[in-house]
C-alpha positions as CSV (number, residue, x, y, z in Angstrom):
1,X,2.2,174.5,41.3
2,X,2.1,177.4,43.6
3,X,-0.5,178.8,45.0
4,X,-0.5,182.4,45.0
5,X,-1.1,183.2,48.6
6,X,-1.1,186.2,50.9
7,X,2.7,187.2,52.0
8,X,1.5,187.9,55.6
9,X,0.5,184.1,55.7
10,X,3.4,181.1,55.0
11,X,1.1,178.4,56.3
12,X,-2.6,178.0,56.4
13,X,-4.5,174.9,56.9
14,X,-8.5,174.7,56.2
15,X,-10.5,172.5,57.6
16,X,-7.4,169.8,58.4
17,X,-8.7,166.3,59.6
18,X,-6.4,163.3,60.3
19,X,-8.1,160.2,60.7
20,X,-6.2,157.0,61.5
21,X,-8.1,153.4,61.2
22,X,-6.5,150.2,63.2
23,X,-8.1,147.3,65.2
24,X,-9.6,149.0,67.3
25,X,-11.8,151.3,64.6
26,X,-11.2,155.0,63.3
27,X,-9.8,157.8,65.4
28,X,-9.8,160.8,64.6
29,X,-6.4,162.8,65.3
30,X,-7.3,166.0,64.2
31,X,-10.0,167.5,63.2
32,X,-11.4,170.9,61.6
33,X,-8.4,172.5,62.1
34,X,-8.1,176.0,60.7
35,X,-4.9,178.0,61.5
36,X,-2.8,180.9,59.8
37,X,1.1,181.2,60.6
38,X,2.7,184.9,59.8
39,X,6.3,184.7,58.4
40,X,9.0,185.4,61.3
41,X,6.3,184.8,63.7
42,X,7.3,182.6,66.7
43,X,4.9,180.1,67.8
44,X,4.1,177.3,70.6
45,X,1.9,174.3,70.4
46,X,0.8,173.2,73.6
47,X,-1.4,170.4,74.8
48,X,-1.5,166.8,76.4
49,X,0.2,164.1,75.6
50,X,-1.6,162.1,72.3
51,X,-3.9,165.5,71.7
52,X,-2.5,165.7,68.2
53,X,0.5,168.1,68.2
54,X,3.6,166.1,66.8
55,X,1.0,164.9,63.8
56,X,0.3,169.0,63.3
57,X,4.0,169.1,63.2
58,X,4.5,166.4,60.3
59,X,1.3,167.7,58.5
60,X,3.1,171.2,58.1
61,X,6.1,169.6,57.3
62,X,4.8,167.5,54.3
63,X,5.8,164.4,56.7
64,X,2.2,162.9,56.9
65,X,-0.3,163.4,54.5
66,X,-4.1,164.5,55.8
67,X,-7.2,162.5,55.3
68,X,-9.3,165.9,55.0
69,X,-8.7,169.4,54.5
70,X,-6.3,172.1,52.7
71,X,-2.6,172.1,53.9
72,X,-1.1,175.9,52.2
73,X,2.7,176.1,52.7
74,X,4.4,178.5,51.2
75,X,2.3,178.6,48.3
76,X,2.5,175.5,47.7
77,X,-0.6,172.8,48.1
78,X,0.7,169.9,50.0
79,X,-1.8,167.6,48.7
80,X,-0.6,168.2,44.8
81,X,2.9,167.1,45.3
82,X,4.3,163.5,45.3
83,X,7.2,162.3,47.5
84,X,9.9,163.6,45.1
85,X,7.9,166.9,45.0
86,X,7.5,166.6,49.0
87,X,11.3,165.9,49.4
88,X,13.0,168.6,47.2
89,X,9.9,171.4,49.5
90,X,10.9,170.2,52.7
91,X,14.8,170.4,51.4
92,X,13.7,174.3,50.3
93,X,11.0,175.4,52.8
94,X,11.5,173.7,56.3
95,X,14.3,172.7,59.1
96,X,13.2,170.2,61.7
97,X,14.5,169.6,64.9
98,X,13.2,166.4,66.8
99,X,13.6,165.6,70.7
100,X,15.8,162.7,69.5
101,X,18.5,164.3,67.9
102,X,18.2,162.2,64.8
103,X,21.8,162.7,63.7
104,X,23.6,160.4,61.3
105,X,26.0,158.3,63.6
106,X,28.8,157.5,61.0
107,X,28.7,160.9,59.9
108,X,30.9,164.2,61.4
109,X,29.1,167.1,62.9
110,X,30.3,168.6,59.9
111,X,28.8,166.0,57.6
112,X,25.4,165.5,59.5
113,X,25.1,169.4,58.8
114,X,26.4,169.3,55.0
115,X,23.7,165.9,54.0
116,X,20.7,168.5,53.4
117,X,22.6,170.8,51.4
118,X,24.9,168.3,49.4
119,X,20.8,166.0,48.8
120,X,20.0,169.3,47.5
121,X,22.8,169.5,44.9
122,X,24.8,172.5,46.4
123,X,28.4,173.1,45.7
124,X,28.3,174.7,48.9
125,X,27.4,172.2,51.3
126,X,30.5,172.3,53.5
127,X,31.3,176.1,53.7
128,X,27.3,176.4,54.5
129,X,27.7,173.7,57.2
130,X,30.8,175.2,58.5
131,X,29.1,178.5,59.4
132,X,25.7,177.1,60.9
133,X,28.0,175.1,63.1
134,X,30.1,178.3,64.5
135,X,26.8,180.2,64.2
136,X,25.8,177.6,67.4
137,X,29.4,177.3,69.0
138,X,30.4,174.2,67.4
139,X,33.0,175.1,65.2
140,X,35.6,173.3,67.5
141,X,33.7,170.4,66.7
142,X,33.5,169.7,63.3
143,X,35.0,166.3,62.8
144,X,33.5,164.6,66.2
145,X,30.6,161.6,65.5
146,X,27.3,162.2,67.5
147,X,28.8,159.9,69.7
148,X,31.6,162.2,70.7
149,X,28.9,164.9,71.6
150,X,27.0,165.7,74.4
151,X,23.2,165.9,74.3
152,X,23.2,169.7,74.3
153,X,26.4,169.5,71.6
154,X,23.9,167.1,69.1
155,X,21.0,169.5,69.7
156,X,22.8,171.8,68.5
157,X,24.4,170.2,65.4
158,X,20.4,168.9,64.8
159,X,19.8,172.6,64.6
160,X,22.4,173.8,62.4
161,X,21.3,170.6,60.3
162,X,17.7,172.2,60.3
163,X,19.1,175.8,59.0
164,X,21.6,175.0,56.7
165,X,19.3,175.6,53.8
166,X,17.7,178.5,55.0
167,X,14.3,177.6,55.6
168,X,11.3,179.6,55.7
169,X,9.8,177.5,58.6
170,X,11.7,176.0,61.4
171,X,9.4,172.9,62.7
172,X,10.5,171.9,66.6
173,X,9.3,168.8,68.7
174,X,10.5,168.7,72.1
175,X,13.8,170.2,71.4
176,X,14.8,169.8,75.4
177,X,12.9,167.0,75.8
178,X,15.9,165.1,76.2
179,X,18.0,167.5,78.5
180,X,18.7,168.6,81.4
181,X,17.2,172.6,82.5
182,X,20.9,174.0,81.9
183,X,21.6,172.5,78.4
184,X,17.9,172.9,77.2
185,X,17.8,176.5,78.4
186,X,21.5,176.9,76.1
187,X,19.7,175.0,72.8
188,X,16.4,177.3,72.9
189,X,18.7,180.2,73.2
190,X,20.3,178.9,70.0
191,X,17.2,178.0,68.4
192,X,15.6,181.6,69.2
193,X,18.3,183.3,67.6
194,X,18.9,181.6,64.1
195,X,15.6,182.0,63.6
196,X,16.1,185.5,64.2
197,X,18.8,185.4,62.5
198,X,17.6,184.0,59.1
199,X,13.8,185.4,59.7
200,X,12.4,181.6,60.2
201,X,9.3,181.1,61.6
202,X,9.4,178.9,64.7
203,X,6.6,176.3,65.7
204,X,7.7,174.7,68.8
205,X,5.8,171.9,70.6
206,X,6.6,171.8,74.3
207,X,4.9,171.1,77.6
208,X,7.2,173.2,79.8
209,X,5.2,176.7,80.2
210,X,7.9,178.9,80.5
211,X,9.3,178.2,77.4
212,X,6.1,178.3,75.7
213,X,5.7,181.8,76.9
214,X,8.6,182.7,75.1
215,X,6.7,182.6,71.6
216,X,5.0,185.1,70.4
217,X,1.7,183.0,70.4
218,X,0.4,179.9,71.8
219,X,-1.5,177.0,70.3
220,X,-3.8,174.6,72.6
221,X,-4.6,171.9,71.4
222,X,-7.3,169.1,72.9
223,X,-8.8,165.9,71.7
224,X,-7.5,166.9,68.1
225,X,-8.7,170.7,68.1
226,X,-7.4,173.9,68.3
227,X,-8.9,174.8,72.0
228,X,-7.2,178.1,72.3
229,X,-5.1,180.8,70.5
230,X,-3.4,183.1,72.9
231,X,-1.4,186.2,71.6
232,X,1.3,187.3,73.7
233,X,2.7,191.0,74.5
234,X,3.8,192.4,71.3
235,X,8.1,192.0,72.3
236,X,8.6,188.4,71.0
237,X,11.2,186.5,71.8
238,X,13.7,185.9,68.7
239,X,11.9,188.5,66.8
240,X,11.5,192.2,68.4
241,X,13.8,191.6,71.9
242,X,16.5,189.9,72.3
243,X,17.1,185.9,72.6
244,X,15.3,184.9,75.8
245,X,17.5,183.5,78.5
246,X,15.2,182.4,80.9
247,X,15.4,178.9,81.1
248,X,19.4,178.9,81.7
Protein backbone atom coordinates (compact mmCIF):
# COMPACT_ATOMS: atom_id res chain seq x y z
CA UNK A 1 0.00 0.00 0.00
CA UNK A 2 1.02 3.54 -0.17
CA UNK A 3 2.62 5.35 2.05
CA UNK A 4 1.31 8.68 2.58
CA UNK A 5 4.28 10.81 2.07
CA UNK A 6 5.14 14.50 1.81
CA UNK A 7 4.26 15.96 -1.87
CA UNK A 8 7.53 18.05 -1.86
CA UNK A 9 9.42 14.55 -1.56
CA UNK A 10 8.89 11.64 -4.52
CA UNK A 11 11.81 9.60 -3.28
CA UNK A 12 13.36 9.22 0.09
CA UNK A 13 15.64 6.60 1.22
CA UNK A 14 16.60 6.09 5.17
CA UNK A 15 19.35 4.54 6.15
CA UNK A 16 19.91 2.54 2.58
CA UNK A 17 22.69 -0.26 2.89
CA UNK A 18 23.56 -2.65 -0.01
CA UNK A 19 25.74 -5.39 0.97
CA UNK A 20 26.93 -7.95 -1.62
CA UNK A 21 28.65 -11.44 -0.28
CA UNK A 22 31.02 -13.48 -2.93
CA UNK A 23 34.39 -15.35 -2.63
CA UNK A 24 36.08 -13.00 -1.55
CA UNK A 25 33.69 -11.98 1.68
CA UNK A 26 31.05 -9.15 2.20
CA UNK A 27 31.26 -5.66 0.66
CA UNK A 28 29.41 -3.33 1.38
CA UNK A 29 28.03 -1.07 -1.74
CA UNK A 30 26.26 1.33 0.05
CA UNK A 31 25.77 2.28 3.10
CA UNK A 32 23.67 4.73 5.45
CA UNK A 33 22.38 6.46 2.77
CA UNK A 34 19.78 9.00 3.47
CA UNK A 35 18.53 11.27 0.57
CA UNK A 36 15.31 13.26 -0.39
CA UNK A 37 14.39 13.93 -4.19
CA UNK A 38 11.77 17.02 -4.85
CA UNK A 39 9.36 16.25 -7.75
CA UNK A 40 10.60 18.20 -11.14
CA UNK A 41 13.84 18.54 -9.48
CA UNK A 42 16.92 17.74 -11.74
CA UNK A 43 19.59 15.90 -10.31
CA UNK A 44 23.33 14.42 -10.92
CA UNK A 45 25.15 11.60 -9.23
CA UNK A 46 28.58 11.90 -9.47
CA UNK A 47 31.51 9.73 -8.29
CA UNK A 48 34.21 7.16 -9.26
CA UNK A 49 33.97 4.37 -11.01
CA UNK A 50 32.56 1.15 -8.63
CA UNK A 51 31.56 3.99 -5.70
CA UNK A 52 28.01 2.80 -5.79
CA UNK A 53 25.99 5.06 -8.25
CA UNK A 54 24.49 2.69 -10.96
CA UNK A 55 23.31 0.37 -7.77
CA UNK A 56 21.59 3.86 -6.33
CA UNK A 57 20.07 3.95 -9.72
CA UNK A 58 18.44 0.27 -9.67
CA UNK A 59 17.60 0.68 -5.84
CA UNK A 60 15.29 3.74 -6.84
CA UNK A 61 14.13 2.02 -9.67
CA UNK A 62 12.86 -1.13 -7.80
CA UNK A 63 15.64 -3.00 -10.02
CA UNK A 64 17.72 -4.31 -6.97
CA UNK A 65 16.40 -4.81 -3.77
CA UNK A 66 18.44 -3.34 -0.44
CA UNK A 67 19.90 -5.41 2.29
CA UNK A 68 19.19 -2.49 4.85
CA UNK A 69 17.24 0.54 5.04
CA UNK A 70 13.78 2.30 3.79
CA UNK A 71 13.45 2.80 0.02
CA UNK A 72 10.06 5.61 -0.23
CA UNK A 73 9.00 6.04 -3.94
CA UNK A 74 6.22 7.71 -4.68
CA UNK A 75 4.46 6.56 -1.68
CA UNK A 76 5.08 3.46 -2.23
CA UNK A 77 7.53 1.16 0.08
CA UNK A 78 9.69 -0.70 -2.19
CA UNK A 79 10.42 -3.33 0.20
CA UNK A 80 6.40 -4.44 0.48
CA UNK A 81 5.95 -5.19 -3.14
CA UNK A 82 6.77 -8.42 -5.03
CA UNK A 83 8.11 -8.57 -8.60
CA UNK A 84 4.52 -8.33 -10.18
CA UNK A 85 3.99 -5.36 -7.77
CA UNK A 86 7.68 -4.07 -8.75
CA UNK A 87 6.87 -4.41 -12.52
CA UNK A 88 3.41 -2.80 -12.88
CA UNK A 89 5.45 0.55 -10.30
CA UNK A 90 8.27 0.84 -12.50
CA UNK A 91 5.62 0.54 -15.65
CA UNK A 92 3.60 3.64 -13.67
CA UNK A 93 6.33 5.59 -11.84
CA UNK A 94 9.80 5.46 -13.74
CA UNK A 95 11.49 5.69 -17.37
CA UNK A 96 15.05 4.50 -17.56
CA UNK A 97 17.59 5.26 -19.94
CA UNK A 98 20.85 3.10 -19.91
CA UNK A 99 24.35 3.90 -21.65
CA UNK A 100 23.62 0.83 -23.80
CA UNK A 101 20.59 1.68 -25.51
CA UNK A 102 18.86 -1.51 -24.52
CA UNK A 103 16.44 -1.45 -27.49
CA UNK A 104 14.63 -4.43 -28.75
CA UNK A 105 16.53 -5.44 -32.10
CA UNK A 106 13.55 -7.14 -33.97
CA UNK A 107 11.35 -4.54 -32.94
CA UNK A 108 10.63 -0.86 -34.90
CA UNK A 109 11.46 2.35 -33.33
CA UNK A 110 7.92 2.56 -33.16
CA UNK A 111 7.45 -0.76 -31.42
CA UNK A 112 10.49 -0.52 -29.00
CA UNK A 113 8.58 2.81 -27.83
CA UNK A 114 4.86 1.14 -27.84
CA UNK A 115 6.32 -2.36 -25.54
CA UNK A 116 5.88 -0.37 -22.15
CA UNK A 117 2.61 0.95 -22.91
CA UNK A 118 0.98 -2.04 -24.75
CA UNK A 119 2.81 -4.44 -21.13
CA UNK A 120 0.80 -2.00 -19.37
CA UNK A 121 -2.53 -2.82 -21.13
CA UNK A 122 -3.10 0.56 -22.98
CA UNK A 123 -5.21 0.90 -26.02
CA UNK A 124 -3.02 3.64 -26.76
CA UNK A 125 0.23 2.31 -27.12
CA UNK A 126 0.97 3.34 -30.70
CA UNK A 127 -0.57 6.87 -30.91
CA UNK A 128 1.49 7.50 -27.38
CA UNK A 129 4.68 6.07 -29.04
CA UNK A 130 4.09 8.08 -32.13
CA UNK A 131 4.26 11.36 -30.31
CA UNK A 132 7.30 10.69 -27.87
CA UNK A 133 9.10 9.75 -31.01
CA UNK A 134 8.29 13.24 -32.91
CA UNK A 135 8.58 14.86 -29.48
CA UNK A 136 12.58 13.73 -29.98
CA UNK A 137 12.71 14.19 -33.94
CA UNK A 138 12.18 10.71 -34.85
CA UNK A 139 9.03 10.74 -36.42
CA UNK A 140 10.68 10.04 -39.83
CA UNK A 141 11.82 7.05 -38.31
CA UNK A 142 9.23 5.00 -37.10
CA UNK A 143 9.57 1.73 -38.93
CA UNK A 144 13.60 1.52 -38.87
CA UNK A 145 15.22 -1.53 -36.41
CA UNK A 146 17.93 -0.20 -33.87
CA UNK A 147 20.12 -1.41 -36.37
CA UNK A 148 19.10 1.12 -38.93
CA UNK A 149 19.77 3.93 -36.26
CA UNK A 150 22.53 5.76 -35.32
CA UNK A 151 23.77 5.84 -31.73
CA UNK A 152 22.37 9.32 -31.08
CA UNK A 153 18.96 8.07 -33.18
CA UNK A 154 18.66 4.85 -30.49
CA UNK A 155 19.34 7.16 -27.54
CA UNK A 156 16.78 8.84 -28.49
CA UNK A 157 14.16 6.17 -29.23
CA UNK A 158 15.54 4.70 -25.54
CA UNK A 159 14.29 7.98 -24.27
CA UNK A 160 10.92 8.23 -25.82
CA UNK A 161 10.79 4.39 -24.63
CA UNK A 162 11.49 5.81 -21.01
CA UNK A 163 8.54 8.56 -21.30
CA UNK A 164 6.01 6.95 -23.06
CA UNK A 165 4.14 6.35 -19.83
CA UNK A 166 4.66 9.47 -18.25
CA UNK A 167 6.73 8.82 -15.42
CA UNK A 168 7.12 10.60 -12.38
CA UNK A 169 10.98 9.91 -12.22
CA UNK A 170 13.27 9.62 -15.18
CA UNK A 171 16.30 7.28 -13.98
CA UNK A 172 19.65 8.03 -16.41
CA UNK A 173 23.02 6.01 -16.50
CA UNK A 174 25.49 7.31 -18.66
CA UNK A 175 23.14 8.43 -21.30
CA UNK A 176 26.40 9.69 -23.64
CA UNK A 177 28.44 7.25 -22.41
CA UNK A 178 28.35 5.72 -25.67
CA UNK A 179 28.70 8.93 -27.97
CA UNK A 180 30.53 11.07 -29.43
CA UNK A 181 30.52 15.22 -27.71
CA UNK A 182 28.12 16.30 -30.78
CA UNK A 183 25.41 13.46 -30.55
CA UNK A 184 25.60 13.31 -26.64
CA UNK A 185 25.27 17.12 -26.27
CA UNK A 186 21.86 16.60 -28.92
CA UNK A 187 20.35 13.49 -26.54
CA UNK A 188 20.83 15.53 -23.10
CA UNK A 189 19.18 18.44 -24.90
CA UNK A 190 16.39 15.89 -25.49
CA UNK A 191 16.39 14.38 -22.27
CA UNK A 192 16.34 18.01 -20.48
CA UNK A 193 13.42 18.95 -22.18
CA UNK A 194 10.82 16.00 -21.90
CA UNK A 195 11.47 16.11 -18.53
CA UNK A 196 10.47 19.57 -18.62
CA UNK A 197 8.07 18.78 -20.62
CA UNK A 198 6.17 16.12 -18.59
CA UNK A 199 7.50 17.62 -15.10
CA UNK A 200 9.86 14.35 -14.53
CA UNK A 201 12.33 14.37 -12.13
CA UNK A 202 15.79 13.60 -13.60
CA UNK A 203 18.64 11.58 -11.75
CA UNK A 204 21.51 11.39 -14.04
CA UNK A 205 24.72 9.51 -13.36
CA UNK A 206 27.66 10.97 -15.33
CA UNK A 207 31.38 11.63 -14.94
CA UNK A 208 31.58 14.51 -17.47
CA UNK A 209 31.38 17.83 -15.10
CA UNK A 210 29.85 19.97 -17.42
CA UNK A 211 26.95 18.12 -17.77
CA UNK A 212 26.56 17.48 -14.20
CA UNK A 213 26.45 21.20 -13.73
CA UNK A 214 23.54 21.33 -15.65
CA UNK A 215 21.34 19.73 -12.78
CA UNK A 216 19.90 21.51 -10.40
CA UNK A 217 21.89 19.58 -7.64
CA UNK A 218 24.76 17.30 -7.39
CA UNK A 219 25.30 13.97 -5.60
CA UNK A 220 28.94 12.66 -4.67
CA UNK A 221 29.17 9.67 -3.94
CA UNK A 222 32.54 7.72 -2.31
CA UNK A 223 33.20 4.31 -1.08
CA UNK A 224 29.30 3.73 -0.90
CA UNK A 225 28.34 7.27 0.75
CA UNK A 226 26.89 10.22 0.06
CA UNK A 227 30.24 12.59 0.40
CA UNK A 228 28.65 15.75 -0.78
CA UNK A 229 25.29 17.49 -1.72
CA UNK A 230 25.89 20.57 -3.78
CA UNK A 231 22.86 22.93 -4.68
CA UNK A 232 23.25 24.82 -7.71
CA UNK A 233 22.06 28.55 -8.63
CA UNK A 234 18.39 28.51 -8.42
CA UNK A 235 17.79 28.66 -12.81
CA UNK A 236 17.91 24.83 -13.42
CA UNK A 237 18.32 23.46 -16.35
CA UNK A 238 15.03 21.71 -17.78
CA UNK A 239 13.07 23.27 -15.16
CA UNK A 240 13.26 27.27 -14.67
CA UNK A 241 15.61 28.16 -18.05
CA UNK A 242 15.55 26.85 -20.99
CA UNK A 243 17.14 23.29 -22.33
CA UNK A 244 20.87 23.65 -21.80
CA UNK A 245 22.86 23.56 -24.96
CA UNK A 246 26.22 23.49 -23.78
CA UNK A 247 27.59 20.37 -24.57
CA UNK A 248 26.65 20.68 -28.55
Amino acid sequence: MPIPVSRSCIVSLRGLGVTLTGAAGAVEVLRGIDLDLAPGETVSVVGPSGAGKTTLLMIIGGLERPSAGQVTVAGHDLRLLDEDALARFRGRHVGIVFQSFHLIPTMTALENVAAPRELAGEPDAFERAREELAAVGLDHRLGHYPGELSGGEQQRVAIARALVNRPDLLLADEPTGNLDAATGGQVIDHLFARSHDKGATLVLITHETRLAGLCGRTIRIADGRIERKTEAPPARPGLDSPVPAGLR
